[in-house]
C-alpha positions in Angstrom: 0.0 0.0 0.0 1.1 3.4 -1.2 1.3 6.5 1.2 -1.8 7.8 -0.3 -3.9 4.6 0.1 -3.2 3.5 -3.2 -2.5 0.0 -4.1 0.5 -0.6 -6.1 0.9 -3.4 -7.8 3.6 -6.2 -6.5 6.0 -6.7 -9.1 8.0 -10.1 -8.9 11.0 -8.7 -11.5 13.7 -6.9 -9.7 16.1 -5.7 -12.3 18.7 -5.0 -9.7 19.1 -8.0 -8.1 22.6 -7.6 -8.2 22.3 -4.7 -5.5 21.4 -7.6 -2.5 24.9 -9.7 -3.0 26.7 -9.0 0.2 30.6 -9.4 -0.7 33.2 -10.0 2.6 36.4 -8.1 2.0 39.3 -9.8 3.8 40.6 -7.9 6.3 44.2 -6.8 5.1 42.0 -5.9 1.3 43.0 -2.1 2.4 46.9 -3.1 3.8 47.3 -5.0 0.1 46.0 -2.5 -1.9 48.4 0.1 -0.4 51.2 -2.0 -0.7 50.4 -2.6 -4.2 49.1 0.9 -5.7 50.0 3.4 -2.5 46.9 4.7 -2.6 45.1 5.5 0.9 41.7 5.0 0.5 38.9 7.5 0.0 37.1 9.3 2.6 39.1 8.6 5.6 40.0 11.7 8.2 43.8 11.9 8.9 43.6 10.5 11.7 42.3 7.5 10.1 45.0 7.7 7.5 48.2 8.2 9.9 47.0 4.9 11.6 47.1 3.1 8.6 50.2 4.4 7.5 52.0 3.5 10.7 50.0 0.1 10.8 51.0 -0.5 6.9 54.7 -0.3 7.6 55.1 -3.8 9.3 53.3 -5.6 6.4 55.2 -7.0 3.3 53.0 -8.0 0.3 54.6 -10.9 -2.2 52.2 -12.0 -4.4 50.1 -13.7 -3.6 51.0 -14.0 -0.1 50.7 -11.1 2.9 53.5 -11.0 5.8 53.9 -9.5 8.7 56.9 -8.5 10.8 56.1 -9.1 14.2 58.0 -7.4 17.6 59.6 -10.2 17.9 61.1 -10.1 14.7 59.4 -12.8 13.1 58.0 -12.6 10.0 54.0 -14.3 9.9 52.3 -15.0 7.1 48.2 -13.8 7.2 45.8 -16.3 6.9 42.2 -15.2 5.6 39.4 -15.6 8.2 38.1 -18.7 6.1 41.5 -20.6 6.0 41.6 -20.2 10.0 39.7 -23.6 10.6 42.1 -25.4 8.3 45.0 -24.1 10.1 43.7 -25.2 14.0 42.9 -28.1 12.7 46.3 -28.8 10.8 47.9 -28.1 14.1 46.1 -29.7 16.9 44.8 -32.9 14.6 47.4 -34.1 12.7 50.3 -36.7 13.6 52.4 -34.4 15.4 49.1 -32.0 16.9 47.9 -33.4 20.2 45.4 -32.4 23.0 47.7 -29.6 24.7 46.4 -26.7 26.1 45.4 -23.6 24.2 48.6 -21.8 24.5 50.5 -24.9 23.3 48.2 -25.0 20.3 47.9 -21.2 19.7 52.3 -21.0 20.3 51.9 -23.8 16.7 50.1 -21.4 15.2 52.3 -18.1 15.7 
């Protein structure tokens, strides 16, 4: 029903159905994208953008791979948030995994 108390007709074609996909970024999409074009992205205040810079520093992109250079001088690769699983698993499952605690399993990991 229309605001005037009109019925509208219920149309069953939407000819932007492509408007409804929900896409997930990863989460370092912005820290790659710098590394790769050095372009900050739009709209952000400068606070915004001197965070990034500093954060952007410790990161090292080689295709098609994301590292980061911990405080501890390690270098860590990033794992997408759907690869996480896969990791855990790899690490407390397999022949040399085991039932440890969760800083044994999480010290693997790192």
């Amino acid at each position: 029903m229309c605001a005037r108390g009109i019925e509208a007709p219920i149309s069953e074609c939407f000819p932007n159905e492509q408007l409804f996909v929900v896409q997930s970024d990863l989460w370092y999409a912005n820290i790659v994208n710098y590394l790769i074009t050095s372009k900050i992205p739009k709209g952000w205040n400068r606070d915004d953008r001197a965070r990034f810079l500093h954060l952007v520093k410790f990161y090292i992109w080689d295709d098609p791979y994301l590292f980061k250079y911990c405080f501890d001088q390690i270098v860590r690769r990033c794992v997408p948030d759907h690869e996480i699983r896969s990791v855990l698993f790899f690490c407390h499952d397999q022949a040399y995994g085991g039932h440890f605690s969760g800083k044994a399993t999480t010290a693997k990991v790192h």
